[in-house]
N, C-alpha and C positions, 0 to 999 in steps of 0.2 A: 246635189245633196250628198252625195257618195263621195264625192270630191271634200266638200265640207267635212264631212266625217272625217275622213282619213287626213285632210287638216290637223283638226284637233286632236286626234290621237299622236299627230307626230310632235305637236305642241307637246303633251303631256309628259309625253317619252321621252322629249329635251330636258325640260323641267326636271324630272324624277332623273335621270341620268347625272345632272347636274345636284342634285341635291344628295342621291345615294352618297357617293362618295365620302360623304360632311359624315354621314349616322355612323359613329360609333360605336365601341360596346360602351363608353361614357354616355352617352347621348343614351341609348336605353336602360342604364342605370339612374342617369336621373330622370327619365320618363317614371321608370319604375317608384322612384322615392316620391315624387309629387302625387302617385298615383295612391300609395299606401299612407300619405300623408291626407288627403282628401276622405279616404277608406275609414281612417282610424277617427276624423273629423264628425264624420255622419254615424260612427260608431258611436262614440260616446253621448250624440246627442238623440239617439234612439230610444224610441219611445216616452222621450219627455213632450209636453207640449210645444215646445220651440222650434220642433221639427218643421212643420210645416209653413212657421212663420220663414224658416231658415232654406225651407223650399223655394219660398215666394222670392225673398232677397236673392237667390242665389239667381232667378228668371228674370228680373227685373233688372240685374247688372247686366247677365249677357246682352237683353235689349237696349241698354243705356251706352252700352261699350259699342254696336255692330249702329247705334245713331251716333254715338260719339265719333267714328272714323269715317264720317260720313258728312256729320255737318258741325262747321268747324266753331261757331259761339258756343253751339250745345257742349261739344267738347271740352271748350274751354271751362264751363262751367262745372262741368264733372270733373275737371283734371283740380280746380281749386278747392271744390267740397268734399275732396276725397279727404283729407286728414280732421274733417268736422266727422264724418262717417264710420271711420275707424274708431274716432271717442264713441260716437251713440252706439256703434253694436256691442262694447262688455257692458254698457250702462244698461240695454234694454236685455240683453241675456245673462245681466248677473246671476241670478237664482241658477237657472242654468248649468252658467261656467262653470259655477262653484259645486255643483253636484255632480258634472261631469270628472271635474277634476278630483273630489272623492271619490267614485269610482273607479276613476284612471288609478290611481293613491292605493285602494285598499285591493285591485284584483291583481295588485303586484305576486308573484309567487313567493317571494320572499318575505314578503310581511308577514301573513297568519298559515299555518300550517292546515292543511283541507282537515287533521284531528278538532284542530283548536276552533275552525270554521263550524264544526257538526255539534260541538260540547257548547259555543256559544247560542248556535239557533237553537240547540233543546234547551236551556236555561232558560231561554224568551219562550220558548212554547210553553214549559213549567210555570213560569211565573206567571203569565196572563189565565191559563187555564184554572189558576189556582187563584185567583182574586176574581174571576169569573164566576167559577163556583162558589165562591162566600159569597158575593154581592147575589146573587141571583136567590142563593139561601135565605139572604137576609132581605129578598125584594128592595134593593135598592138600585134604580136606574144606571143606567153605565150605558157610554157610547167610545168604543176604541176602535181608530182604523188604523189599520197597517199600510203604510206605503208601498206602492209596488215599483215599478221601474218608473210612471209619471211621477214628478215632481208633485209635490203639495204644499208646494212655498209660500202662495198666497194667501193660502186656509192658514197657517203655521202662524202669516206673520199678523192675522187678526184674533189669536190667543195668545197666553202668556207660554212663554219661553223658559224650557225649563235644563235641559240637556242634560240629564240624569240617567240612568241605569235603571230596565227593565225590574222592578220591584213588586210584587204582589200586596207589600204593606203598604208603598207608594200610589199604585194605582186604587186602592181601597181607599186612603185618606182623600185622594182626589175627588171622588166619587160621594161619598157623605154628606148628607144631605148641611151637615154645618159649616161645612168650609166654601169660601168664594170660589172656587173653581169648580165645581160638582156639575152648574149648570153650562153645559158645553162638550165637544167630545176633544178626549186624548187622541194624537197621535203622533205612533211609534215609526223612526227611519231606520231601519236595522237591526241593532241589540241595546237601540238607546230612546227615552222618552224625550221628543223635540220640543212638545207644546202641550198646553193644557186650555180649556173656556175656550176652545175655536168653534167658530159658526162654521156652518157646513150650508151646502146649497139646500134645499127641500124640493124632492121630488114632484110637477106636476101629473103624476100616471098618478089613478084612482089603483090605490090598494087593494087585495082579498079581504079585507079584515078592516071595517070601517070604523074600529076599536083604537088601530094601531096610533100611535103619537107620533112627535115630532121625531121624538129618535131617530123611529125606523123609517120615516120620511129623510130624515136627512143622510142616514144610512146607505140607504137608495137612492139618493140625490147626488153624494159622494164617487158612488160605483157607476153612475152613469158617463162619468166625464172620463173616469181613467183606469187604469187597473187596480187598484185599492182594495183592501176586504175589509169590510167594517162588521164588529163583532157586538150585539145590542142585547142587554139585559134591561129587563121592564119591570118597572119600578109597581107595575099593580097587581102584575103575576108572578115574575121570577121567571119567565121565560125567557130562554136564552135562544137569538134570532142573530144570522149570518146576513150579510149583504154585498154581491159580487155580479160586477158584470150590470147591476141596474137588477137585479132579481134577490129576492129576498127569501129564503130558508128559515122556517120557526120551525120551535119545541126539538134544539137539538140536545143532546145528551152529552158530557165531558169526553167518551168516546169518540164520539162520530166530530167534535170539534178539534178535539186533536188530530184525527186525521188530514181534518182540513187544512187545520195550522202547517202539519207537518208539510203539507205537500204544495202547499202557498208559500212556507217560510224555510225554503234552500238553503243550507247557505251559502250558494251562489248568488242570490236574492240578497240575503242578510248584508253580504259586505259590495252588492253592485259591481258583480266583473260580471253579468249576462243579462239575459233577458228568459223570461218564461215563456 
């Protein structure tokens, strides 16, 4: 056994003896780039839902790759489905892509200045907080979520589509009980209105309040899946109710909602270079 042993170490010792020599300072510069190429990869796709789809694909190559070099039809198989495979992955992480590479896009240092960052998310705090307060005055229903770092591409893409500018007189007309879109909630990706009349999921947890509507079911239905705040004014009281995390906050006051805004809507949030 001891004989064995000292075998295979003197095997390894060759090996490695014969290999050192080849390692470079190239060789650990492109280690280095493949590594922070990989790094900046699972960066951008953090926190969305594709993560974990992009977890599963990335376990399912290694094992298709260590049967591929093993048995040689299988391989062959995988060596020619490999360029069907590269088309279905941007087709199945379109939504995705395209958020990540906003993202990548606006947490450039050179694009928005960290002044023009902070002047834009208070503008979005002002203006929500300020068609919040009228609709709630005037008891008229309202449901607005704000995006958080999870995508909400699929809610988006079964509303109408609007890509307009944070407005207090815009989210009031939306919201009016005369206009086609009223029934449905807004939601906000940044410092911009994406969608309007989107279904949202509805919460199966029994509420505190067996009064509560759809809203605040769907409110809470929203914030179960992903980081989102969804902000609900009720149409028979004028109560103005939070919903984050799957938990729901009533009777809050334009104070204690701006705080929350404030501290939900970063603008490191607002323009997507981090996570909360």
């Amino acid at each position: 056994m001891a004989e064995q042993l000292a075998q295979l170490i003197q095997r390894i010792s060759s090996e490695l003896a014969g290999t050192l020599p080849q390692f470079t300072w190239s060789s650990v510069l492109d280690i280095l780039l493949v590594a922070v190429i990989f790094y900046g990869f699972f960066r951008l796709f953090r926190g969305t839902q594709a993560m974990s789809l992009l977890r599963g694909i990335l376990f399912l190559a290694l094992v298709f790759a260590l049967a591929a070099s093993r048995l040689t039809a299988f391989g062959w198989l995988l060596r020619n489905s490999l360029s069907m495979i590269l088309v279905a992955i941007p087709v199945v992480f379109q939504p995705e892509l395209r958020r990540a590479l906003e993202r990548l896009g606006r947490s450039a240092p050179f694009m928005v200045s960290r002044a023009g960052r902070e002047t834009a998310a208070q503008q979005v705090i002002h203006e929500v907080i300020l068609a919040v307060e009228t609709l709630a005055r005037e008891r008229t229903g309202a449901l607005i979520v704000l995006e958080g770092d999870t995508g909400l591409e699929e809610y988006i893409e079964l509303g109408e589509r609007l890509d307009a500018g944070v407005s207090a007189r815009l989210l009031m007309t939306i919201f009016f009980p005369g206009t086609s879109l009223h029934d449905g909630a807004v939601i906000i990706r940044g410092d911009r209105i994406v969608a309007a009349a989107c279904v949202l999921p509805l919460t199966h947890r029994d509420l505190a309040d067996s009064s509560l509507g759809t809203r605040h079911r769907a409110a809470v239905g929203i914030t179960e899946q992903n980081d989102a705040l969804a902000v609900v004014v009720s149409e028979e009281t004028g109560i103005i109710s939070m919903a984050r995390g799957g938990r729901l906050a009533r009777r809050l006051d334009v104070q204690k909602l701006r705080r929350i805004l404030e501290a939900f809507y970063r603008p490191r949030r607002l323009f997507g270079n981090g996570t909360s």
